[in-house]
Steps between C-alpha positions, in 0.01 A plus 500: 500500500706205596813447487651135488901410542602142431800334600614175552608377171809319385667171344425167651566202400223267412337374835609716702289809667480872486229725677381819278360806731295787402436784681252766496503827577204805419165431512553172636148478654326494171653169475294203459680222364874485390642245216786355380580455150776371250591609156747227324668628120265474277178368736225719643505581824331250755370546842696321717315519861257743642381585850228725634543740720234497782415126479816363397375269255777355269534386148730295289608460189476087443853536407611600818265329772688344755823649384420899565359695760379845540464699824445841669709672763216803552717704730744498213214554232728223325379171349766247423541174275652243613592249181680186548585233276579763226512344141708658166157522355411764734757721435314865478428813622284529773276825580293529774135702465217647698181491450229706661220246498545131696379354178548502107727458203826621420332835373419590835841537636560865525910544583771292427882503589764490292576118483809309652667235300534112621692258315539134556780348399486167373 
């Protein structure tokens, strides 16, 4: 198994910045892509950003391209998001998941962390 921790989360006013972290501990080299995702009241919960684990590739959300970034400290087995420009519409709990393929829906991540709550302030 795989165990995720998320932290980061807090009140910001709108466009201003916060940076979520996950970390992972366990069978960390299972891993082969980790995710972000949001959960609003009342909305399903989107993917946010994605990255893959041996070749790095990234993916977006169109909502958040140019304003979000996701990254990977390996040594830490920790993969960060970076959001700036926060709007009140984005207000949500955020989870971070792994998956133990490189490539496919969100069905195919495996473990997910308990969420940390981000709210923009408008």
């Amino acid at each position: 198994q795989v165990q995720l921790v998320e932290s980061g989360g807090g009140l910001v006013q709108a466009g201003g910045s916060l940076r979520l972290s996950c970390a992972a501990s366990g069978r960390t080299f299972t891993i082969r892509r980790m995710g972000w995702f949001r959960q609003a009241p009342g909305k399903e919960r989107e993917v946010v950003a994605a990255i893959t684990w041996n070749t790095r590739s990234t993916y977006y959300a169109d909502s958040v391209k140019g304003r979000f970034t996701i990254s990977r400290d390996d040594a830490k087995n920790t993969v960060y998001l970076q959001m700036n420009s926060l709007k009140p519409e984005e207000t949500a709990v955020y989870y971070c998941a792994v998956s133990n393929v490189a490539v496919g829906p969100r069905s195919s991540y495996n473990y997910w962390g308990q969420g940390t709550q981000v709210t923009v302030s408008s």
